[in-house]
C-alpha positions, 0 to 999 in steps of 0.5 A: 371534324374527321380524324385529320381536322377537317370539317367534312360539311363546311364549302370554303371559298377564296379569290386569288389575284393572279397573271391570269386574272382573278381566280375563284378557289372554293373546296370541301373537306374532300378537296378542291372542288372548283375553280372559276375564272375572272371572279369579278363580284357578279361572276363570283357570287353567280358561281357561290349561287351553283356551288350552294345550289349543288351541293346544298350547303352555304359558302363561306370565305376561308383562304385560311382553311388548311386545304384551301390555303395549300390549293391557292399556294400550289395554283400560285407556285404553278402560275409563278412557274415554280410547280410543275404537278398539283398534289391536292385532293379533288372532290369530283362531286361537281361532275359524272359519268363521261366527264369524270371520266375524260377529266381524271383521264387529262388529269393523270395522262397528259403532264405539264408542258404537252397537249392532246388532241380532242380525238386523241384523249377520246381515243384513251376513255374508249370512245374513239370519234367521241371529240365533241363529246371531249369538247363538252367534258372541256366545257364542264371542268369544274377543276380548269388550271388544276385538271389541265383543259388548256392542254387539250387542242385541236389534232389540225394543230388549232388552239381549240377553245377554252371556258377562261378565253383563248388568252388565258389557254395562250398564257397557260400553254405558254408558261408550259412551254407549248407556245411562246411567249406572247410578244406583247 
């Protein structure tokens, strides 16, 4: 245990029913560390096989441990449109080098309720032209919802893709007020 009651070693995991589907929440003692989209058990137990792969240490399902608790409240309070920003540690350690750099660039830069084009966010990490390269740091986010990929779109005005779906982006975009609401 650190000094804060945290068991520095243990990876805990949860899954959240949500509007969006049911979410897989897992964290370390530095912070949240993934979540993962339409956790049905086949998709659940492919991601708790990487996360045990990556960072060399077994899962175990604790939505009662205090960070993990803390990030399935936030990740409801945002979903429920109560939350606005997500105050929680991240432990990066899923991602390096370009991609920990566009990710921590969307997470600080681009708020609730706006979007950035590929090109643009390139343009903000010094690699102006490097869109695609935006697109695959998209792809990658081990933290989506939290470090907000669905705010980033295409700068012709297209939706973009997404790792949850194109719905899910419609449904996230729209709780922010980007989109309207869908009609049905």
């Amino acid at each position: 245990m650190d000094s804060h009651g945290r068991d520095e070693q243990r990876l805990v995991w949860a899954v959240v029913g949500t509007d969006i589907g049911p979410l897989m929440l897992a964290a370390t003692g530095d912070g949240l560390v993934n979540v993962v989209f339409h956790a049905s058990d086949a998709v659940r137990l492919r991601a708790l096989e990487r996360l045990a792969a990556r960072l060399g240490r077994e899962p175990v399902e604790d939505p009662d441990a205090p960070l993990l608790a803390e990030a399935v409240r936030q990740v409801r309070a945002y979903l429920a449109g109560e939350r606005l920003v997500f105050d929680l540690p991240l432990d990066w350690s899923l991602i390096s080098g370009f991609n920990r750099q566009v990710l921590r660039e969307l997470a600080s830069g681009v708020p609730y309720g706006t979007v950035v084009g590929y090109g643009d966010l390139a343009g903000r990490v010094g690699q102006p032209g490097g869109a695609q390269a935006v697109g695959a740091a998209m792809g990658a986010n081990p933290l989506p919802v939290v470090v907000p990929c669905h705010r980033v779109v295409e700068s012709g005005g297209g939706i973009g893709g997404f790792g949850g779906g194109l719905e899910t982006k419609r449904k996230l975009l729209a709780l922010e007020g980007v989109l309207p609401e869908p009609l049905f």
